[in-house]
N, C-alpha and C positions, 0 to 999 in steps of 0.2 A: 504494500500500500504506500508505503513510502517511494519507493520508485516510483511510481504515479503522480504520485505528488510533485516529487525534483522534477520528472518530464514536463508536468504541466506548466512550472515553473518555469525553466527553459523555454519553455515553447512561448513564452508570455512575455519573454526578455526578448527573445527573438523576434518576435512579433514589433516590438516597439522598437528596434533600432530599425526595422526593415520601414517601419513607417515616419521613422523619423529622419532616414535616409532618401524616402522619397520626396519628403516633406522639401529637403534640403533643395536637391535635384530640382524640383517644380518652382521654387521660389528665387532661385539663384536667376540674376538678371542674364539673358544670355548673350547679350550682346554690350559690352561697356567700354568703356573708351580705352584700353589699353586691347582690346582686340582687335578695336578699329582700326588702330596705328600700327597695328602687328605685319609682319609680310606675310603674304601668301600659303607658309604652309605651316602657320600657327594656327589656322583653324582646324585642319588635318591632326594636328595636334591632342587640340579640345575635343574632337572628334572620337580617336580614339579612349583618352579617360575617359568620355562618356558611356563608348563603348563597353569599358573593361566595368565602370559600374554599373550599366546594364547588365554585364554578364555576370558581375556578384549578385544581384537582386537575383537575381533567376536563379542563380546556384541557393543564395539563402532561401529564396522561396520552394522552390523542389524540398530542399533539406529540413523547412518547418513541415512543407506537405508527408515527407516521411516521418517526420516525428510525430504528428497527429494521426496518423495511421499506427503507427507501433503506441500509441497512448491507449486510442480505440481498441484494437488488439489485444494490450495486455489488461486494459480493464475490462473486456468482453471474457477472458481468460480464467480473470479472477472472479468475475459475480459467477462465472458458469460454475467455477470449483469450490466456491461455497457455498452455491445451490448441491451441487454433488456430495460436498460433507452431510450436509444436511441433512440429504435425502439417507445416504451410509446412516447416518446417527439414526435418523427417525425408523431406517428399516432395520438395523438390529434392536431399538426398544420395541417393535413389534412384532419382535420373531420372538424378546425375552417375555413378555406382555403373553403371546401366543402360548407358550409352555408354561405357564404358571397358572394362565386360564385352562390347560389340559391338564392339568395336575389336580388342579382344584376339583374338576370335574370328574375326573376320574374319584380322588378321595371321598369327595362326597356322594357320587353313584354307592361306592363301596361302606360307606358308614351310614348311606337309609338301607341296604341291607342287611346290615349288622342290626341295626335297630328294629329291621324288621323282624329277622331271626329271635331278638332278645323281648319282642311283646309278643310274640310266639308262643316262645317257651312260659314269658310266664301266664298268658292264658290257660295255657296246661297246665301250670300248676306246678312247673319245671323247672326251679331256677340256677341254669348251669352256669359253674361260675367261667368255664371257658367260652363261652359265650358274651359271659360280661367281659372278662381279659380283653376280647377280641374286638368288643365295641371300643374298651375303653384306646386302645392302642388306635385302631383307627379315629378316632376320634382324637388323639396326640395327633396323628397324620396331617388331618385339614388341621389343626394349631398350626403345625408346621410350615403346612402350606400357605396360610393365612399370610405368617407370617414373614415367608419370601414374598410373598407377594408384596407388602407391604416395605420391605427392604429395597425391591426395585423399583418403587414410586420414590423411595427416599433418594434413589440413588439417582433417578433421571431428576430428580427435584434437585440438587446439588449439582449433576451439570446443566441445568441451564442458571443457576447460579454464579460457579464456578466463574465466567469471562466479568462478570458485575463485583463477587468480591477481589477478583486480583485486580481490576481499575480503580476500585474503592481502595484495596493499600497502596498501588504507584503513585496517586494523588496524595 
């Protein structure tokens, strides 16, 4: 980003001597009394330095015309590859979002089963305790699960923090 910056920089310096060199050119009287008096091949003279500033303007002008090209360029460059971080960052929180929510889903199909089996049993009149074990441990599971789930909200919540607190300590 700083490159972008010093180019446009440049290119802004550039700009003002190329128009304050034209400036100069257009204003200059062209005919004054020491030309008048001059021989014949003092004006062939004039001629050519006009020439060779001609030929800088044109050379500075081509050379800002490439630098606002490599400006455009590199700033079309940059917004595309921070559009593309973006997009990396936002697709792997929803691939880790995607397995958490398969996780959850899964533990919970498997613990209204459990609970099913355990009003079952005690319908019957039944009350095995391996059956409770089995609720109780799936039921540790969705805890579990809960709570990665809840660690990777903390965690996408601290990077889009993250660029806010590290500008908040360089100031």
């Amino acid at each position: 980003m700083q490159d972008i910056v010093e180019l446009e920089k440049r290119i802004t310096a550039a700009l003002e001597r190329i128009g304050k060199g034209v400036d100069r050119l257009t204003t200059q009287p062209r005919a004054s009394a020491a030309a008048a008096a001059a021989p014949p091949s003092a004006p062939s003279a004039a001629s050519g330095a006009d020439a060779t500033l001609r030929a800088q303007l044109e050379e500075e002008k081509s050379l800002t015309a490439q630098l606002q090209a490599r400006l455009r360029a590199a700033s079309a460059r940059e917004s595309k590859g921070d559009l593309q971080d973006k997009v990396d960052r936002l697709t792997q929180e929803l691939d880790v979002k995607g397995l958490e929510l398969q996780r959850m889903r899964r533990v919970n199909a498997s613990l209204r089963e459990q609970l099913e089996a355990l009003r079952t049993a005690a319908a019957a009149g039944t009350a095995d305790p391996h059956l409770i074990n089995k609720a109780m441990a799936t039921e540790l599971e969705a805890l579990r699960a809960t709570r990665l789930t809840e660690i990777a909200e903390m965690d996408e919540i601290l990077a889009a923090l993250e660029p806010h607190l590290t500008e908040a300590g360089n100031a």
